[in-house]
VEXGU-869878 format. One line per 4 residues: number of its first residue (from 1); for each residue y, z, x of C-alpha. Coordinates in nm, 4 decimals. Example, Ala and Ser with C-alpha at 12.3 -4.5 7.8 and 13.67 -1.06 7.14 Angstrom:
1> -0.4500/0.7800/1.2300 ~ -0.1060/0.7140/1.3670 .
***
This chain:
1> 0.0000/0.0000/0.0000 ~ 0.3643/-0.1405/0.1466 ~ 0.5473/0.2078/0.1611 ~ 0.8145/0.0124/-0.1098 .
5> 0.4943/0.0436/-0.3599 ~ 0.4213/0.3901/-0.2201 ~ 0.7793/0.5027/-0.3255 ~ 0.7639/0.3146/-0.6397 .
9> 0.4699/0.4886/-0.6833 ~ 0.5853/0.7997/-0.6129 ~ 0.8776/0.7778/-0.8520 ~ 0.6276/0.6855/-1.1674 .
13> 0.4063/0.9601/-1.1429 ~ 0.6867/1.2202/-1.0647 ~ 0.8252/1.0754/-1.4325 ~ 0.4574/1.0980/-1.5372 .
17> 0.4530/1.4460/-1.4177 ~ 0.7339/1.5384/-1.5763 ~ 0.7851/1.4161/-1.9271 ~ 0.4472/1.5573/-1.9849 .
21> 0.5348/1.9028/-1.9141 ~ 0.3744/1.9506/-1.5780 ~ 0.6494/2.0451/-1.3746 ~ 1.0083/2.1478/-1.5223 .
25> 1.3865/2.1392/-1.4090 ~ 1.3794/2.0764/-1.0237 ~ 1.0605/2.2539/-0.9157 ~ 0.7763/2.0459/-0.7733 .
29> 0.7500/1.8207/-0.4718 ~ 0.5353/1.5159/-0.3815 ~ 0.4886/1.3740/-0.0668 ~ 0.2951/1.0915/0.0845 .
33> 0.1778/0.9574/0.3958 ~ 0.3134/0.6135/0.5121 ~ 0.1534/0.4034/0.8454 ~ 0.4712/0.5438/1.0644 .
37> 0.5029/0.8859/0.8593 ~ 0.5990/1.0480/0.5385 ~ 0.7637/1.0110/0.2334 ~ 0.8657/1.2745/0.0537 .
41> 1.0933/1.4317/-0.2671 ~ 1.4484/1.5342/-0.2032 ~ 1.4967/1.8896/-0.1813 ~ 1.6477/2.0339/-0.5492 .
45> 1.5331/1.6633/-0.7395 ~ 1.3650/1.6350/-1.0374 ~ 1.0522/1.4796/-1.0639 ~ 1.1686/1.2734/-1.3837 .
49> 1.4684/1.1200/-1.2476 ~ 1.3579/1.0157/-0.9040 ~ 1.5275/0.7159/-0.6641 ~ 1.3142/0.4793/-0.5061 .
53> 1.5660/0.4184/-0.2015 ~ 1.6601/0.7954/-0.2125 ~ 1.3100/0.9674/-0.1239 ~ 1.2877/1.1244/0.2026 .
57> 1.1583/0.9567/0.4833 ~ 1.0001/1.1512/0.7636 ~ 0.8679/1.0160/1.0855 ~ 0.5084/1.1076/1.1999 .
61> 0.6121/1.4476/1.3893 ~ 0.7770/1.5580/1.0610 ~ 1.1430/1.4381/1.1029 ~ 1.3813/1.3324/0.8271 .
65> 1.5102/0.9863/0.9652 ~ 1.6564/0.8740/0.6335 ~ 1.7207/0.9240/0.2676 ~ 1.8130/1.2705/0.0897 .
69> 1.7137/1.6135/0.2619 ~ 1.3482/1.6352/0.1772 ~ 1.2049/1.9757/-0.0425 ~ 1.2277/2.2588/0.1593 .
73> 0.8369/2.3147/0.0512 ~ 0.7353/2.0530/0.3853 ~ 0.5777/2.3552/0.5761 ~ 0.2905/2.3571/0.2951 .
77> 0.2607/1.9703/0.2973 ~ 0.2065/1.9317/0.6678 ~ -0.0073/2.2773/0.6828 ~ -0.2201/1.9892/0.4775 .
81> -0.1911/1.7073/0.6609 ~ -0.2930/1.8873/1.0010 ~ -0.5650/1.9947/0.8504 ~ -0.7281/1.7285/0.5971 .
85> -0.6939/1.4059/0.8675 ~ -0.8470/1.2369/0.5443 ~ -0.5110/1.3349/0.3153 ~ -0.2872/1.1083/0.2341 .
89> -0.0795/1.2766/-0.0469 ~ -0.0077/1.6213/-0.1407 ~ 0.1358/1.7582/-0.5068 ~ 0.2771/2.0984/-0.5462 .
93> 0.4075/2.1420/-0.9055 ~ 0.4809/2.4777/-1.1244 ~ 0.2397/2.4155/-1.3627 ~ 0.2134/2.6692/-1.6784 .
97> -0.1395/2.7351/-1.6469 ~ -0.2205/2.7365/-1.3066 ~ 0.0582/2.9268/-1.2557 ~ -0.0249/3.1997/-1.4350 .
101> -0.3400/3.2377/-1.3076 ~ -0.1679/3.2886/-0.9545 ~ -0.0024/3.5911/-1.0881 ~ -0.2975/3.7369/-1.2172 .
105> -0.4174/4.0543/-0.9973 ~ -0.7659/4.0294/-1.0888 ~ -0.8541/3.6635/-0.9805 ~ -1.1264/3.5879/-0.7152 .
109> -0.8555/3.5520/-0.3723 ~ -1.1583/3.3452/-0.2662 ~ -1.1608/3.0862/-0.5693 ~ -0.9106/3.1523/-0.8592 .
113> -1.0595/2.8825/-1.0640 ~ -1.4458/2.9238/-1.1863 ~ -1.6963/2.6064/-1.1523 ~ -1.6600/2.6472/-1.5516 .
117> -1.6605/2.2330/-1.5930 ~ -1.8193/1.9546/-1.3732 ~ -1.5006/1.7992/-1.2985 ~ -1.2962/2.0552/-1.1198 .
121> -1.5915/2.1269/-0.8799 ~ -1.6009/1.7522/-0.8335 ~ -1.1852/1.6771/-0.8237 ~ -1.1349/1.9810/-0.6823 .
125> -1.3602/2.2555/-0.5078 ~ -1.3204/2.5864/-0.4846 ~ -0.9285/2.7041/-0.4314 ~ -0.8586/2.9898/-0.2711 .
129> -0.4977/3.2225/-0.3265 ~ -0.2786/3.1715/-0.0713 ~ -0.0514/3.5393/-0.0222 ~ 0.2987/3.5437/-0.1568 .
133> 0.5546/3.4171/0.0575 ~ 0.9374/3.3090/-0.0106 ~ 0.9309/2.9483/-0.1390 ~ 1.0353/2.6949/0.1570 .
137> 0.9718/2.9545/0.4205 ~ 0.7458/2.8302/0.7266 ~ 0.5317/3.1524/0.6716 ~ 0.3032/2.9912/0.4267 .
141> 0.2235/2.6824/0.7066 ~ -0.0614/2.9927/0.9099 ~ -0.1913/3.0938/0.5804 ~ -0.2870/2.7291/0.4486 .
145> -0.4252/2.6193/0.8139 ~ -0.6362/2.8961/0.7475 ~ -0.7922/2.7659/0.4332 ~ -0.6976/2.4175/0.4548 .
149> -0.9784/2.2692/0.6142 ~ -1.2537/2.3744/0.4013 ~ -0.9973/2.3374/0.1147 ~ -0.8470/2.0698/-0.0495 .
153> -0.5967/2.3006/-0.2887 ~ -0.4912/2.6449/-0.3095 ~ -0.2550/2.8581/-0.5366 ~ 0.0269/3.0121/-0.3966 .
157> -0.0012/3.3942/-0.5406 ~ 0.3140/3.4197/-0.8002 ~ 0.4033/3.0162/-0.7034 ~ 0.1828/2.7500/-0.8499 .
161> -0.0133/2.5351/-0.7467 ~ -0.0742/2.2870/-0.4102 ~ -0.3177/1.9975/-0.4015 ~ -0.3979/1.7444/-0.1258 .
165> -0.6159/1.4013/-0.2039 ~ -0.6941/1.0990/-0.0188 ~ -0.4199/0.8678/-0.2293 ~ -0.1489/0.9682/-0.3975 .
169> -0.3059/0.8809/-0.7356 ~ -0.6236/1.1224/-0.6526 ~ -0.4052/1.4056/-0.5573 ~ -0.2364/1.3785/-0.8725 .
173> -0.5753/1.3741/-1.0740 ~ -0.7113/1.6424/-0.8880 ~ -0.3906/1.8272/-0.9924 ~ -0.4202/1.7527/-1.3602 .
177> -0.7857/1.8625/-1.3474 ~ -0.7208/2.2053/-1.1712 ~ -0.4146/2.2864/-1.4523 ~ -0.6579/2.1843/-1.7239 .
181> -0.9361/2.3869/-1.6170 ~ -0.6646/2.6896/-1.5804 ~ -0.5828/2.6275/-1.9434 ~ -0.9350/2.6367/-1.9548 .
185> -1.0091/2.9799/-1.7547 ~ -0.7071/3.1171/-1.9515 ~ -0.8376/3.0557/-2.3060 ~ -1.1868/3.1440/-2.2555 .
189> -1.0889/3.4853/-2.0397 ~ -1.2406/3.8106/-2.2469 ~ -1.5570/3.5519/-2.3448 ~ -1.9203/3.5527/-2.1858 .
193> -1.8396/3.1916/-2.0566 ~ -2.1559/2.9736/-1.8849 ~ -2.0585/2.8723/-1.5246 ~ -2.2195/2.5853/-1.3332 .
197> -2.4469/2.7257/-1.1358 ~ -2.5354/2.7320/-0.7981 ~ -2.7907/2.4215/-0.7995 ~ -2.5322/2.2226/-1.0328 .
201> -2.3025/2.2857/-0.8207 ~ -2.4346/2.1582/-0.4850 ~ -2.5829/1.7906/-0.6908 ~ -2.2400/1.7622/-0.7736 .
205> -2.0919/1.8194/-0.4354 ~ -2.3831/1.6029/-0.2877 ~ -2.3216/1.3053/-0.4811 ~ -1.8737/1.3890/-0.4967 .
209> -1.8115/1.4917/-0.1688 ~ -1.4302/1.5398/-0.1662 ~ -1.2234/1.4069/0.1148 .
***
């Protein structure tokens, strides 16, 4: 993809994104990875009214070498992209579900959502809380290179969620899946709810091994 079509791209499914409720006002970030670097959303945009020629572009050690000021969330996104050589796009949005399962105290720090439906083991995998830190501040970039290469997502404890995938287009289905399985977890919490287990869950990561 010609990085023109990869900002195009990025500027559809941030509309996408947003006129379906997934992210509000200016929270959420998107960024991609081009053949000399990065593209990324301007720091304070909304993901509704993006600018093709106004993304961020960031050379391949991180730098902004033209358009707006990228997010200030680029700590998280690289803490990705040093660690998954096979990511090429990375979606951190605020949304409602997923979200509130990162400010629940009683969720498994070791895999906040439950193998409760095929898909999310399969889009997914298991994703691990990430500890609180101030949004934007290079703190979080240690924590995610800790999880981040047996990982392809996380929550951010009291934040939201972040989600890496090969293509832009499969990071943002992987991050539809995990907020509808939250929705999920959510409704069916207080109910003696059948997990995949163990078995179904290794066919499925045999034959969906995610990248």
């Amino acid at each position: 993809m010609s990085e023109q079509a990869l900002r195009e791209a990025i500027v559809r499914w941030g509309r996408s994104l947003f006129e379906r409720g997934l992210t509000a006002g200016s929270s959420g970030n998107l960024s991609a990875r081009t053949e000399n670097g990065f593209i990324a959303t301007p720091t304070n945009s909304c993901l509704g009214f993006l600018d093709a020629d106004r993304l961020s572009a960031l050379d391949g050690e991180g730098r902004h070498v033209d358009g707006d000021l990228p997010t200030k969330e680029l700590p998280l996104h690289f803490a990705f992209y040093r660690n998954r050589p096979t990511a090429g796009a990375v979606v951190h949005l605020h949304s409602t579900h997923a979200t509130a399962l990162s400010c629940l105290a009683d969720v498994d720090p070791t895999d906040a959502i439950p193998p409760i439906t095929p898909y999310v083991v399969m889009r997914v995998g298991k994703v691990p809380v990430v500890p609180y830190t101030r949004p934007g501040s290079p703190e979080v970039a240690p924590l995610i290179d800790a999880v981040a290469p047996n990982h392809a997502a996380v929550l951010l404890q009291n934040h939201g969620p972040v989600v890496s995938g090969p293509s832009l287009e499969g990071a943002v289905f992987a991050m539809e899946e995990l907020e509808e399985t939250a929705r999920l977890v959510l409704l069916t919490r207080g109910m003696k709810v059948r997990l995949l287990d163990a078995s179904q869950i290794a066919d499925l990561e045999r034959n969906f091994k995610l990248k």
